[in-house]
SEBAZA-895787 format. One record per residue (C-alpha): z, y negated, x negated; residue number from 1. Coordinates in steps of 0.001 Angstrom, whole numbers. Example, Ala and Ser with C-alpha at 12.3 -4.5 7.8 and 13.67 -1.06 7.14 Angstrom:
<volums>
{{7800 4500 -12300} 1}
{{7140 1060 -13670} 2}
</volums>
This chain:
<volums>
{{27902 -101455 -33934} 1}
{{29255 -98676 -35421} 2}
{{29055 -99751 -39036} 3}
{{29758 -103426 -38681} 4}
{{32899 -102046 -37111} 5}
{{33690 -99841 -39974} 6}
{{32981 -102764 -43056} 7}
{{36002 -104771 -42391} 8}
{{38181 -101535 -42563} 9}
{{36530 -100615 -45857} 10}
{{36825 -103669 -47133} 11}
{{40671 -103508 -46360} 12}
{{41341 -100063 -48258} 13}
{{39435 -101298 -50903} 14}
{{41632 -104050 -51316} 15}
{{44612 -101605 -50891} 16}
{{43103 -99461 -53897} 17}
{{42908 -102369 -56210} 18}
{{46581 -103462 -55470} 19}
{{48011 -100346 -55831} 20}
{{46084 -100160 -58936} 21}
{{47144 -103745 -60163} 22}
{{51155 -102695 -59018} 23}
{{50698 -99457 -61122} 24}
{{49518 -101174 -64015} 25}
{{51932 -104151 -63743} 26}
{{55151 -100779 -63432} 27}
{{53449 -99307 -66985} 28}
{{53179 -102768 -68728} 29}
{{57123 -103918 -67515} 30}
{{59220 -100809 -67929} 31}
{{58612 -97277 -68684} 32}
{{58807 -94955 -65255} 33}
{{59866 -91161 -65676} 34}
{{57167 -89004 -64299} 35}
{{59059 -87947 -61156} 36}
{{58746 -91657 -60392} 37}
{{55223 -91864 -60956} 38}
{{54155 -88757 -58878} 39}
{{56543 -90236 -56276} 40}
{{54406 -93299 -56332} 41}
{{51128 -91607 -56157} 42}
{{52191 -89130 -53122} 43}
{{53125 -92789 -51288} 44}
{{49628 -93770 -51656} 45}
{{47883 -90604 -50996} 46}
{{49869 -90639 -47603} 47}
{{49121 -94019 -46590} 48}
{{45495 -93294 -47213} 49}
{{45247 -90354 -44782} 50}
{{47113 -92086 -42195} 51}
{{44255 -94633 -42821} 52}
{{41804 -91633 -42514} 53}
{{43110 -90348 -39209} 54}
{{43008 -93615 -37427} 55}
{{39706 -94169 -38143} 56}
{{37895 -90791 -38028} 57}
{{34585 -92304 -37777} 58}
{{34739 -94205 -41259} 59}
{{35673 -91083 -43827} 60}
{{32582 -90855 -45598} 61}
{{32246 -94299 -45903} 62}
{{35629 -94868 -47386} 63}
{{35184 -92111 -49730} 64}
{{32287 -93994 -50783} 65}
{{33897 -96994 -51320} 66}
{{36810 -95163 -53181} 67}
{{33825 -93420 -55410} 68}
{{32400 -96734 -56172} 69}
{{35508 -98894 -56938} 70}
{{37879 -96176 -58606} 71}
{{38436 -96689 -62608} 72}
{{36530 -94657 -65004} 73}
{{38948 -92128 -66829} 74}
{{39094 -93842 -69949} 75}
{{40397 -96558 -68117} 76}
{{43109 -94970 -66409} 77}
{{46752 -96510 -66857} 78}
{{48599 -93166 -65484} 79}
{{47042 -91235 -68293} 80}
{{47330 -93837 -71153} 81}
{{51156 -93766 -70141} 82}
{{51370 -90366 -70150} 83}
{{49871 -90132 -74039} 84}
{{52032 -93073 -74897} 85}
{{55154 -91262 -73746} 86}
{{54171 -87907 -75670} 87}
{{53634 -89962 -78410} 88}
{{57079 -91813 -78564} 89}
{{58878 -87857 -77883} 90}
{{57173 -86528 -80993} 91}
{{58759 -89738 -82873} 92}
{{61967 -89179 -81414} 93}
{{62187 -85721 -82217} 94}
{{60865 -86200 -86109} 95}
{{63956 -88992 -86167} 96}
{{66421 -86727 -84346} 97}
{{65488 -83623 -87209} 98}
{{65616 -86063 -90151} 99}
{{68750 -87397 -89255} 100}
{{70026 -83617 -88713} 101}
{{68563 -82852 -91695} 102}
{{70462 -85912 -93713} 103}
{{73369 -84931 -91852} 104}
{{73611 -81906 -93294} 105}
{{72470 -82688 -96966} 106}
{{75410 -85568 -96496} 107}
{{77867 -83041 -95921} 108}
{{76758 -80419 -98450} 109}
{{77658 -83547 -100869} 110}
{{80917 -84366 -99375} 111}
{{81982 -80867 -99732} 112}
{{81527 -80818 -103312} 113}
{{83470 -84375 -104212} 114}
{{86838 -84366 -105441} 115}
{{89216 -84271 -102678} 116}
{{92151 -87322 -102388} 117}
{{95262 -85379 -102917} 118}
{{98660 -87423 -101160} 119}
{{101225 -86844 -102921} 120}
{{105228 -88324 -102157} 121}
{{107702 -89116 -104643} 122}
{{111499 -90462 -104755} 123}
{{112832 -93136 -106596} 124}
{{115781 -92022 -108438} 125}
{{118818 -93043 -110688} 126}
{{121509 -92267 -112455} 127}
{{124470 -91665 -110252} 128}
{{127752 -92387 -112401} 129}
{{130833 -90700 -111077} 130}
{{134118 -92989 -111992} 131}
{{137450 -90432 -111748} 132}
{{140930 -90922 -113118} 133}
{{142919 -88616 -115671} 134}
{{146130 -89184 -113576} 135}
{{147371 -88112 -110435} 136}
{{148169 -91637 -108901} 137}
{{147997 -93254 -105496} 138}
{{145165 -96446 -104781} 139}
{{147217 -99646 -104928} 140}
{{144003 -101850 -104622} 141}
{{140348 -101607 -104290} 142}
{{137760 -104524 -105813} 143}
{{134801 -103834 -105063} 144}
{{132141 -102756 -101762} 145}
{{129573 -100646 -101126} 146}
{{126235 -101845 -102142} 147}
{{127856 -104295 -104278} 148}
{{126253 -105770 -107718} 149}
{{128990 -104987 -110500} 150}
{{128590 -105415 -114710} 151}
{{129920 -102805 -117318} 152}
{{134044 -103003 -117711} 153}
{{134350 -104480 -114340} 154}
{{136960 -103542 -112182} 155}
{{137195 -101439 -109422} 156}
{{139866 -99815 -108381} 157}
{{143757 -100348 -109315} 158}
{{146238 -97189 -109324} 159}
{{149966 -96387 -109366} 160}
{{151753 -93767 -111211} 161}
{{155306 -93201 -111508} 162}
{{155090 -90370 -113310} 163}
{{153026 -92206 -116505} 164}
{{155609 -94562 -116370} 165}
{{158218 -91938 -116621} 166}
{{156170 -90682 -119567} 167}
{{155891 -93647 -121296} 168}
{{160041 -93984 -121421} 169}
{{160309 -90647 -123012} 170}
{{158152 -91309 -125515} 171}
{{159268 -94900 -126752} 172}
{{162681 -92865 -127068} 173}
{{161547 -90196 -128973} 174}
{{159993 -92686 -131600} 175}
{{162663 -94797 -132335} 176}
{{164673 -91557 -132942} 177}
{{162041 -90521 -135486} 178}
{{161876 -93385 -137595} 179}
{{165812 -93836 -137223} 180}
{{166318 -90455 -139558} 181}
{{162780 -91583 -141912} 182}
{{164750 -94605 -142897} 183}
{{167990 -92728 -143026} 184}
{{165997 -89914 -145376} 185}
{{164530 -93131 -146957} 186}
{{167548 -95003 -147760} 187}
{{169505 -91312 -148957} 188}
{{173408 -91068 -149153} 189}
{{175800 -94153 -148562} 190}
{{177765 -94821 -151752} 191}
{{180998 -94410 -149844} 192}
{{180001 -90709 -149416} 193}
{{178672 -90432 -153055} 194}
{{182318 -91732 -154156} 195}
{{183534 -89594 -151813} 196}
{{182338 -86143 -152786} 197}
{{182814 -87329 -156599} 198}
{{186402 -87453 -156052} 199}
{{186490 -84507 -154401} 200}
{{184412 -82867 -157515} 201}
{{187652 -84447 -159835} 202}
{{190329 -82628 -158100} 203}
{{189037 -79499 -157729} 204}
{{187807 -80101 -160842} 205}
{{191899 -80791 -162252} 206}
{{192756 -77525 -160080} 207}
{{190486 -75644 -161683} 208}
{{191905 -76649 -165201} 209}
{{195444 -75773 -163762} 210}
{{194517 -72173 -162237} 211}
{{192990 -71299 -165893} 212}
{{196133 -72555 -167721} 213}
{{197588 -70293 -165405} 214}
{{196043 -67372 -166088} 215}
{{196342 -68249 -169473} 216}
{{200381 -67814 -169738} 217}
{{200070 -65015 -167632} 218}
{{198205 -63360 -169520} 219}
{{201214 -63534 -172470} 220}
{{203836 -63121 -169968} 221}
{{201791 -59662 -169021} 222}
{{201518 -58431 -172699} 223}
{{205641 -59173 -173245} 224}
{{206831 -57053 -169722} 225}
{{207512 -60092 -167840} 226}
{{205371 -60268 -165226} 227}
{{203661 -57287 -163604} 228}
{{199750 -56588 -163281} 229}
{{199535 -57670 -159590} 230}
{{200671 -61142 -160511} 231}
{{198607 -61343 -163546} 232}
{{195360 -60150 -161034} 233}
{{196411 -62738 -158592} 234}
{{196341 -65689 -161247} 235}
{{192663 -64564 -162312} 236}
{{191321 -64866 -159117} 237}
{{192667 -68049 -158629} 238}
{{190985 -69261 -161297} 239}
{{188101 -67632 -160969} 240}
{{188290 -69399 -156997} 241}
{{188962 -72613 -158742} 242}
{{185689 -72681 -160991} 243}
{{183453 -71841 -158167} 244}
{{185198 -74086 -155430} 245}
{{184847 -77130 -158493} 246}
{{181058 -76372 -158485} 247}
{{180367 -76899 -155650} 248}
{{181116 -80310 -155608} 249}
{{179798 -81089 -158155} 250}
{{176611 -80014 -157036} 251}
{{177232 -81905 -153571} 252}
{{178088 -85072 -155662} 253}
{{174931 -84459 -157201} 254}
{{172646 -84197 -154455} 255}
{{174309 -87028 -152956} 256}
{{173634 -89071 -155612} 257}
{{170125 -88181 -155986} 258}
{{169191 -88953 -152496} 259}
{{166715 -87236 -150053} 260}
{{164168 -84459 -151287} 261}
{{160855 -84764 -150997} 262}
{{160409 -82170 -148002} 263}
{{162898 -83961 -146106} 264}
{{160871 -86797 -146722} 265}
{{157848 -85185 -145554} 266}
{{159376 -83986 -142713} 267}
{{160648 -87253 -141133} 268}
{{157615 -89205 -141817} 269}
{{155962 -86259 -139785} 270}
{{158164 -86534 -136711} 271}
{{157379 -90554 -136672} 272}
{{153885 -89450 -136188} 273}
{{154136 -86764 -133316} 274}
{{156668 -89559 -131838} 275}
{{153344 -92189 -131807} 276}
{{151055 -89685 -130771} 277}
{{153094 -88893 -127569} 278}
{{153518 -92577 -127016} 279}
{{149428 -93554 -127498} 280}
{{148669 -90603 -125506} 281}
{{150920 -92019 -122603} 282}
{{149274 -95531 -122986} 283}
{{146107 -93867 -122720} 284}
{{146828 -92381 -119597} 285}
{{148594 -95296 -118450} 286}
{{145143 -97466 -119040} 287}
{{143909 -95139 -116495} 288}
{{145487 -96484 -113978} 289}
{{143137 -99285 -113749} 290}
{{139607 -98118 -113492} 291}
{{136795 -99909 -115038} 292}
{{132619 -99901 -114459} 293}
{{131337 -97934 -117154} 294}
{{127690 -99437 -116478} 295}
{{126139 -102227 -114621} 296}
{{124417 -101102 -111078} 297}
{{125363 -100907 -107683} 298}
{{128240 -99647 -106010} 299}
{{127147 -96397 -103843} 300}
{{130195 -95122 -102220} 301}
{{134242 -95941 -102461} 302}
{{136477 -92608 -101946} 303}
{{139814 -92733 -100316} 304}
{{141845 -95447 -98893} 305}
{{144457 -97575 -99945} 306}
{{147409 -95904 -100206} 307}
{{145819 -92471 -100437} 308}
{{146701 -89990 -103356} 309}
{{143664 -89529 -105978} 310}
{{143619 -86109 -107306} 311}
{{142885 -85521 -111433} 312}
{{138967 -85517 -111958} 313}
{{138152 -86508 -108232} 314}
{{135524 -89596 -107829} 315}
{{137114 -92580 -106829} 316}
{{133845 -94963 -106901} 317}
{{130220 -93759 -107305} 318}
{{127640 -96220 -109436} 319}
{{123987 -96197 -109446} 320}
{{123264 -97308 -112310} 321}
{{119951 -99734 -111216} 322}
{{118746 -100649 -115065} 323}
{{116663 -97110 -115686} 324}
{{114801 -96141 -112610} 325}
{{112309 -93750 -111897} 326}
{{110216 -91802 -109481} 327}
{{110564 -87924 -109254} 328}
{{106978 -86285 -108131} 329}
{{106904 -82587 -107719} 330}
{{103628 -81375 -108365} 331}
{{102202 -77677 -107392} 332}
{{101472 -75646 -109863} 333}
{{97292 -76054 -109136} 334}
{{97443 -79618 -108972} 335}
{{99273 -79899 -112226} 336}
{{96425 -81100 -115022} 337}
{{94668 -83571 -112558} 338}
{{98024 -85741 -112584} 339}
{{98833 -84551 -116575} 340}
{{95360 -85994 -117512} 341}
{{95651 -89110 -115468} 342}
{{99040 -90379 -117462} 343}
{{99124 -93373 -115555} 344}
{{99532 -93658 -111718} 345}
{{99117 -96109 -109348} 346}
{{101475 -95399 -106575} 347}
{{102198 -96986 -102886} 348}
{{105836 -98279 -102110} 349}
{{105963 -98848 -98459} 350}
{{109291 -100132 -98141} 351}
{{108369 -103071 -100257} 352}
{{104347 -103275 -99118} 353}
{{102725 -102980 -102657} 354}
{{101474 -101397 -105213} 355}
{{102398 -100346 -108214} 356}
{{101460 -98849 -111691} 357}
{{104023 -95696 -112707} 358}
{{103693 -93685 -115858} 359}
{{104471 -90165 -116936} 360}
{{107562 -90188 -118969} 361}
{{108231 -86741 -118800} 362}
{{108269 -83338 -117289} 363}
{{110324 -80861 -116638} 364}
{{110359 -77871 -119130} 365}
{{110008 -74869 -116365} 366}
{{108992 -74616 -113012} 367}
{{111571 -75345 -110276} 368}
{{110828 -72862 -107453} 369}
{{107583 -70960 -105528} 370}
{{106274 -73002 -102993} 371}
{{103431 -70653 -102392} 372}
{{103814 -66942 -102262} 373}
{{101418 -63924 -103142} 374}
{{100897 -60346 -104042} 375}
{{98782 -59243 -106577} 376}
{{96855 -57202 -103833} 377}
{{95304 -60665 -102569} 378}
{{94212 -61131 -105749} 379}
{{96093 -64373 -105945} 380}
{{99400 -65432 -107736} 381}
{{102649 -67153 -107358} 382}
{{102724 -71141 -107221} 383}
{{105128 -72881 -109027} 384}
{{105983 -76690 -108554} 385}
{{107081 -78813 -111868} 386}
{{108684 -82221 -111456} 387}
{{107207 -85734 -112833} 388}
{{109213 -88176 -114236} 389}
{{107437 -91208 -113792} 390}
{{108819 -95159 -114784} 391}
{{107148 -98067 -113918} 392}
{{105019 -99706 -116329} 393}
{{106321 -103431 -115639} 394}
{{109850 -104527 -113197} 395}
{{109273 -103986 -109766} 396}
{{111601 -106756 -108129} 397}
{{113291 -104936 -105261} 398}
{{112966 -101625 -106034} 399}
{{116006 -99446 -105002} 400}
{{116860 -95684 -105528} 401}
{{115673 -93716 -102333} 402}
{{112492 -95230 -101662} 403}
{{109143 -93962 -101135} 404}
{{106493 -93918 -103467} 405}
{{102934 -92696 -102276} 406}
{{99907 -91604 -104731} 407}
{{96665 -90447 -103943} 408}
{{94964 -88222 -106472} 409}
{{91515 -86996 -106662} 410}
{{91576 -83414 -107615} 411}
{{90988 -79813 -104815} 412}
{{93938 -79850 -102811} 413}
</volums>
């Protein structure tokens, strides 16, 4: 009675051991279990078969029996196969872990040797022309805006000056005066004053004749006791005063008649030419007034007011001048031959969103300033930065001075 009792219950464990066996498998095949899970899972089991055990006291031999007969062989064992599978994929983890280390590393040995991008910022620059007046005058009108497109010889501003005007008075005067006396050294002596000093010459000329005739008698009135010696004296000397006095005209009559000398000449035609000087130097100043564009470009800034005095040689109106542009690039001593070698640039202009090719047009001839400092006890030296001139190699619509140009150059920063 005993054992027909006890075959049922082994029947029912062994059925328990092969479904727990099929579950265990069915866990391995589906998904891969960590093996805190798995002992888990086998401490369930053990438990439920001793609580089996204690109930039935009676049947333990025989249900270690049954377990003997019915329990896998351990070839056939899922738990370990798992187990060797799972060591298996570690050691292939771990070889792809160290190779990727390993490329890591060889990757960035390689990177550390390339040429590193250098950034490097320039300006784009222009001539700034400075427009200024030789006058001191007041602004009567301004023509133009800031930021406005002007050609060469347009105008811009419009001044006032009394004080040219004043000028240019004085010296209209003093010209006509000149070339009033050149044609009056031109023309010579009127003949009115030529007939004039030649009868003057003829008198003195018969008084001279009558003073010697004079003198004459005298002279025989002295030698008979007539006359004394003071009288004959007196008659001498006014003969002798007659002579000179009749030479005298002459020679005015003569130089009267013979006109202007050549000195005189030279002289008058010289003070016609100071008077033009004075006057073209006045009209030059006066042109001033009116100030011009020496170049086309853009306006940049207007100075002063209307109304407001303009002092001599201050700026008035400012001019870029927008037909030569170019980009200044300083460059650091050390970085200096990988842009010299490169002679042409391709450069970033984010203000417009493109890009653009730039070439070196020239260099400065000397360092500007340090921008890295060192004594000789590091063993290093002073850095120097030397400025690029760079011009675009074709018209770059929209480009304006002041904008940003970026370049990226291989070379150790």
């Amino acid at each position: 009675m005993v054992q027909e009792t006890a075959k049922p219950e082994s029947t029912d464990q062994d059925h328990n051991a092969t479904a727990a066996e099929t579950t265990a498998q069915q866990a391995a095949a589906s998904t891969t279990t960590s093996a805190v899970e798995q002992q888990d899972h086998r401490n369930s089991m053990g438990n439920h078969t001793g609580h089996s055990a204690d109930q039935h006291p009676s049947m333990d031999h025989q249900n270690t029996t049954a377990q003997d007969t019915h329990s896998p062989s351990p070839n056939n064992n899922p738990q370990k196969h798992n187990a060797e599978s799972n060591a298996a994929k570690k050691k292939v983890i771990v070889v792809i872990v160290l190779l990727l280390f390993l490329a890591l590393i060889g990757f960035g040995l390689w990177k550390s040797y390339q040429p590193k991008s250098i950034e490097l910022q320039g300006r784009v620059e222009s001539e700034t022309v400075y427009v200024s007046t030789k006058v001191p005058s007041r602004i009567e009108e301004i023509f133009v805006t800031e930021g406005q497109k002007i050609k060469r010889n347009q105008p811009l501003v419009r001044l006032h000056s009394p004080e040219i005007e004043a000028r240019k008075q004085q010296a209209q005067a003093s010209l006509a005066t000149a070339l009033a006396l050149q044609s009056k050294t031109d023309r010579g002596s009127e003949a009115e004053n030529i007939d004039s000093l030649y009868a003057n010459w003829q008198g003195l000329k018969a008084q001279e004749k009558l003073a010697q005739t004079t003198y004459t008698r005298g002279i025989a009135l002295y030698k008979e006791g007539v006359i004394a010696r003071q009288r004959l004296d007196q008659m001498q000397a006014s003969a002798i005063s007659s002579r000179e006095m009749t030479e005298a005209a002459y020679q005015q009559y003569l130089r009267a008649k013979r006109g202007s000398t050549s000195e005189q000449k030279t002289t008058a035609d010289a003070q016609v030419e100071i008077a033009k000087a004075a006057l073209h130097e006045v009209n030059a100043l006066e042109a001033e007034v009116l100030l011009l564009s020496p170049v086309n470009g853009t306006v940049s800034k207007t100075y002063g007011k209307v109304s407001e005095l303009v002092a001599i040689g201050v700026p008035v109106v400012s001019v870029l001048e927008d037909e030569e542009l170019w980009v200044s690039l300083n460059v650091r001593e050390d970085q200096y031959v990988n842009i010299y070698q490169a002679q042409t640039l391709q450069g970033f202009i984010p203000a417009l969103n493109r890009h653009a090719n730039f070439k070196i047009s020239n260099i400065d001839a000397e360092g500007e300033f340090a921008t890295i400092k060192t004594t000789r006890q590091t063993g290093g030296y002073d850095i120097r930065s030397f400025k690029f001139h760079l011009i675009p190699k074709q018209p770059i619509p929209g480009l304006k001075a002041g904008m940003s140009v970026i370049f990226n150059i291989k070379g150790n920063q």
